[in-house]
Backbone bond lengths (Angstrom), bond angles and torsions (degrees), N, CA, C in turn:
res aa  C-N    CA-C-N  psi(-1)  N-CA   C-N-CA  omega(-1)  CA-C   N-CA-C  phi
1 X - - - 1.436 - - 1.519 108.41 -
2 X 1.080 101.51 129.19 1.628 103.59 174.60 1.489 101.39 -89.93
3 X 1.839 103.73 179.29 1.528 112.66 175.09 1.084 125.16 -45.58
4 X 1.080 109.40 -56.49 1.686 126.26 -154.94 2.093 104.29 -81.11
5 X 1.335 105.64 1.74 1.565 113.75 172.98 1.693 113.88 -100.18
6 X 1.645 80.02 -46.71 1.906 91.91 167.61 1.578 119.65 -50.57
7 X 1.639 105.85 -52.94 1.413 108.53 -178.25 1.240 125.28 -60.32
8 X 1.937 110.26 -29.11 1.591 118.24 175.02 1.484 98.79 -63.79
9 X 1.234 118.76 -49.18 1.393 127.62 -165.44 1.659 107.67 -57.24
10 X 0.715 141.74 -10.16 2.043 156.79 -134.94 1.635 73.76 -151.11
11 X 1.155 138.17 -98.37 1.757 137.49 -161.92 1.231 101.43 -35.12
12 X 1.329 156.40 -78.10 1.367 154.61 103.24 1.379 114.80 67.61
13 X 1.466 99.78 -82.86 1.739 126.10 175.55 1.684 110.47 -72.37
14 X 1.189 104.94 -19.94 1.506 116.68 170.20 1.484 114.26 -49.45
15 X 1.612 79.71 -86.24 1.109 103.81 176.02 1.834 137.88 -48.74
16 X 0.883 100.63 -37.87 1.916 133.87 169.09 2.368 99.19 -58.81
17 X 1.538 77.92 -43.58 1.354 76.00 -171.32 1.746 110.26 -74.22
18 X 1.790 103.53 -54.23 1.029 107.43 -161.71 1.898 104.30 -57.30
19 X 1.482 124.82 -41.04 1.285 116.99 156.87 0.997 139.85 -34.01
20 X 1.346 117.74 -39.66 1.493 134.44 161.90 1.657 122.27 -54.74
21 X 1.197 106.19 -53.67 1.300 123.52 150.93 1.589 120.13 -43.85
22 X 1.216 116.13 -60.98 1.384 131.53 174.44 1.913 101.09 -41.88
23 X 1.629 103.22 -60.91 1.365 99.21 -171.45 1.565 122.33 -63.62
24 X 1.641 118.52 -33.12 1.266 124.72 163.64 1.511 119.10 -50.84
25 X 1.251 107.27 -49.07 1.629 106.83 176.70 1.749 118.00 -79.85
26 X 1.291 103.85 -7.10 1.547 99.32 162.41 1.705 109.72 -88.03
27 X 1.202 117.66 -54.82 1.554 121.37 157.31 1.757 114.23 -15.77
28 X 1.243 71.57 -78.27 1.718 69.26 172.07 1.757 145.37 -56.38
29 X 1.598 88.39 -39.05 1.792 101.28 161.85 1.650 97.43 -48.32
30 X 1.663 121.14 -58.25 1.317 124.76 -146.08 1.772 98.80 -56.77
31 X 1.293 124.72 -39.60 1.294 137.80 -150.09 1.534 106.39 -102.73
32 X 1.327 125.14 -15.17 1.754 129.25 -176.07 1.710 91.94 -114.55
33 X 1.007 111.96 -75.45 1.314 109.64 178.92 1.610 130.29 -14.92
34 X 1.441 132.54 -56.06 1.259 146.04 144.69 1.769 112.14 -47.38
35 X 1.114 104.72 -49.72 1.784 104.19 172.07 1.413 113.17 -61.03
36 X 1.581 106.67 -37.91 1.649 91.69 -172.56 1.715 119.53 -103.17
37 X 1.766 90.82 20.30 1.272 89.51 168.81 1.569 121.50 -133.36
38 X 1.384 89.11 18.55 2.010 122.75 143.04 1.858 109.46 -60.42
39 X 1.452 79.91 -61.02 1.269 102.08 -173.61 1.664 127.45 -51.43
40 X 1.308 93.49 -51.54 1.729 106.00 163.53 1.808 106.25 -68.56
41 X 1.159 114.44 -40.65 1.452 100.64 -161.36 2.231 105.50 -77.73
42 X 1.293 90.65 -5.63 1.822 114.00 -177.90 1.721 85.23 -84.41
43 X 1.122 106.70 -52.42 1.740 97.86 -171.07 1.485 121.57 -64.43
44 X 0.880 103.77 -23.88 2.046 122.03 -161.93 1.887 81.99 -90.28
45 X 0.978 136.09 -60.43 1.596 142.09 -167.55 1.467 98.28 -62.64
46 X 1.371 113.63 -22.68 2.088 105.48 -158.87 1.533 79.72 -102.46
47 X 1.639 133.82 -25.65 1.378 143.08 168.77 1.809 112.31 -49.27
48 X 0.990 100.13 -67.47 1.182 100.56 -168.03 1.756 108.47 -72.31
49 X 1.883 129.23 -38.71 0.831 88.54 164.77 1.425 155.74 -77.36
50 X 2.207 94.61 -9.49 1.526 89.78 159.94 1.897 119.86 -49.66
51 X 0.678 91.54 -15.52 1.684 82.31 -151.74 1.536 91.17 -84.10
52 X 1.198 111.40 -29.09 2.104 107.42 170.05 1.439 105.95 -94.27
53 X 1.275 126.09 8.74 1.177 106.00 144.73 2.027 121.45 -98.05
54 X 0.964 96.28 -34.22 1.227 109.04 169.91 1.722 114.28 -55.86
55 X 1.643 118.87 -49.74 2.088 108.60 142.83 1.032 117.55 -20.00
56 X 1.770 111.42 -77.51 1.322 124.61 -146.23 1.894 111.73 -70.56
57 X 1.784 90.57 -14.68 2.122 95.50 -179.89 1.451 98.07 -78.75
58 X 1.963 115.19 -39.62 1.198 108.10 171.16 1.370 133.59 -44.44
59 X 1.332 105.42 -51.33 1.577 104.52 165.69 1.296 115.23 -59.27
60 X 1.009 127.67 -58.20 1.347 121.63 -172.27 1.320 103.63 -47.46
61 X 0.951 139.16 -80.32 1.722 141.90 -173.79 1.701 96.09 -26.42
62 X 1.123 89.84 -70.08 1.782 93.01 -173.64 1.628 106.55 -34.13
63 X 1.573 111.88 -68.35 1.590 110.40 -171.01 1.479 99.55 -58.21
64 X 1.197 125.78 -18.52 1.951 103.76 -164.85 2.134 84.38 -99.44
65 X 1.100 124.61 -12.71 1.473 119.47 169.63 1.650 112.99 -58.27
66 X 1.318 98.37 -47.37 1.706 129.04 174.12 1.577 117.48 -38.52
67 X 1.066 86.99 -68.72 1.676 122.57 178.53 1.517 114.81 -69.42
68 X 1.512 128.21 -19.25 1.343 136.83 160.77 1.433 124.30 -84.90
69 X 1.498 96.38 -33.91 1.644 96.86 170.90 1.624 111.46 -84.91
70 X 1.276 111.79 -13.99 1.607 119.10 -171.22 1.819 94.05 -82.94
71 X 0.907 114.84 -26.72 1.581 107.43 159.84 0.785 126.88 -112.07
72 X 1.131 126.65 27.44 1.883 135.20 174.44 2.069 90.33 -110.12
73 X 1.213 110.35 -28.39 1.325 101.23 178.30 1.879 102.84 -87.83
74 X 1.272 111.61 -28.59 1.123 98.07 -165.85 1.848 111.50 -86.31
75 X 1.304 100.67 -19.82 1.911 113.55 169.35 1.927 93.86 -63.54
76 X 1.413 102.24 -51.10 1.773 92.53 -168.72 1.710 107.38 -70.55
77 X 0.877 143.52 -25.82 1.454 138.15 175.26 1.754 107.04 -90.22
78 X 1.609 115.43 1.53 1.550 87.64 173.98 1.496 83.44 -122.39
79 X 1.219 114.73 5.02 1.773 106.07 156.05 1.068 99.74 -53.58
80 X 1.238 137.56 -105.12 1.412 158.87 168.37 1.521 106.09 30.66
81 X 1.448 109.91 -92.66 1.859 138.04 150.00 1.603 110.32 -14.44
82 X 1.967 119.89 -64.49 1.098 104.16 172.91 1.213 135.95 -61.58
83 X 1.515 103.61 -38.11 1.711 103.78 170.68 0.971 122.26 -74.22
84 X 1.306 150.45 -10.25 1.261 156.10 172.57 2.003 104.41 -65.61
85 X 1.920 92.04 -57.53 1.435 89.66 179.08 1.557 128.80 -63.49
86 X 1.816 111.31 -13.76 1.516 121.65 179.82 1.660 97.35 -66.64
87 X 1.674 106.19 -57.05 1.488 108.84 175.21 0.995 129.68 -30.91
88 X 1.602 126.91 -53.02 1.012 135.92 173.94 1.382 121.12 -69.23
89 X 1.493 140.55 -46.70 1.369 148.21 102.54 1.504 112.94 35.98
90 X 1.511 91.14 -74.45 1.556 86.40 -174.47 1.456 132.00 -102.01
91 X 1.323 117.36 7.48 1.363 159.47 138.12 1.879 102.14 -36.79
92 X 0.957 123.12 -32.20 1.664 110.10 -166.08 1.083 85.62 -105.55
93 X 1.590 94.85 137.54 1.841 124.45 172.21 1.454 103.01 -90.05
94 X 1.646 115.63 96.58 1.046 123.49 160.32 1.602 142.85 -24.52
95 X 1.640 84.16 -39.41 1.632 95.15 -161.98 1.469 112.90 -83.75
96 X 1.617 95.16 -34.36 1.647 117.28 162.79 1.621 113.41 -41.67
97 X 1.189 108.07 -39.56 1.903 121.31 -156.98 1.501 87.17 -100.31
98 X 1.716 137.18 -24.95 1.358 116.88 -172.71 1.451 97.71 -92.96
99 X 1.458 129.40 -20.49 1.643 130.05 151.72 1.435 130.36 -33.94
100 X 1.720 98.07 -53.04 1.322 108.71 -149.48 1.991 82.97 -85.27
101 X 1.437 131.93 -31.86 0.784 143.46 -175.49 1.460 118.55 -54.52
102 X 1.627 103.30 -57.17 1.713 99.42 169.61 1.526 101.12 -81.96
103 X 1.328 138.30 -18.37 1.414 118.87 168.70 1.411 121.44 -51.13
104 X 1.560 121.50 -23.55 1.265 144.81 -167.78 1.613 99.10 -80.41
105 X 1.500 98.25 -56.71 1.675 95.13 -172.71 0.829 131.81 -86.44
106 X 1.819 123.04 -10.39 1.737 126.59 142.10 1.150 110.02 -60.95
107 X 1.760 139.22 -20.77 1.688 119.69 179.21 1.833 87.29 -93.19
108 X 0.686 147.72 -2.67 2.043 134.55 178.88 1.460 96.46 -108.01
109 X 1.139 133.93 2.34 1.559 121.20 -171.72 1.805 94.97 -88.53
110 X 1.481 117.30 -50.23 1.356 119.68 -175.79 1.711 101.27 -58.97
111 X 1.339 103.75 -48.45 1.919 99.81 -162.14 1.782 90.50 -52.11
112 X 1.472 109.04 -71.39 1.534 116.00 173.85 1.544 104.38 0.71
113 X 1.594 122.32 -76.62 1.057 133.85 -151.12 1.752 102.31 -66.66
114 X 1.711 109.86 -45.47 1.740 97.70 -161.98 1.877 83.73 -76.96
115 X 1.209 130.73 -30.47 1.633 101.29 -165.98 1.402 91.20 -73.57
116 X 1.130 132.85 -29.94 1.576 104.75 -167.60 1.293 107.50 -61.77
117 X 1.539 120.56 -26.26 1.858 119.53 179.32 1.570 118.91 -65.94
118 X 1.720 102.55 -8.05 1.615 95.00 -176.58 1.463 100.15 -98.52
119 X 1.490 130.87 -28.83 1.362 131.34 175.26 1.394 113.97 -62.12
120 X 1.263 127.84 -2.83 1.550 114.02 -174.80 1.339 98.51 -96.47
């Protein structure tokens, strides 16, 4: 064999090959290609619902933020009210009021007695 048979022979095998090649890597486009654009369209769907769940935590935080200061105002303004009413509370002389109390029910024990004499 001379050169110029060898080299057809090598151009040949080249070529044979690089087709071969050609057909594997089209094969393959045919078979990944559709998978990885499952794949992307699986990603974009698992995308978006993070992202509405990730809204819907926003809100939530927000309304339970809402709802913490709405009783942080409402504990500080019935602070105010309760202690005032303990003050006052503890301000009354009991013993005075359990006096004035049976003083009350020795003066209603007699009335008690004459109305009960007009109901019979």
């Amino acid at each position: 064999m001379d050169r110029e048979e060898k080299a057809l022979r090598y151009a040949r095998i080249n070529v044979w090959l690089t087709g071969a090649l050609l057909v594997v890597l089209c094969a393959v486009a045919l078979i990944l290609v559709p998978r990885a654009m499952r794949f992307l369209d699986h990603a974009e769907d698992t995308l978006t619902t993070v992202e509405t769940l990730a809204e819907t935590a926003d809100s939530a935080l927000a309304a339970a933020n809402n709802a913490a200061e709405t009783a942080n105002r409402l504990a500080a303004d019935n602070a105010d009210a309760v202690s005032e009413a303990l003050e006052k509370f503890n301000s009354v002389d009991f013993a005075t009021l359990n006096k004035a109390i049976a003083d009350l029910a020795t003066i209603v024990e007699p009335l008690a007695k004459v109305s009960s004499f007009f109901t019979r």
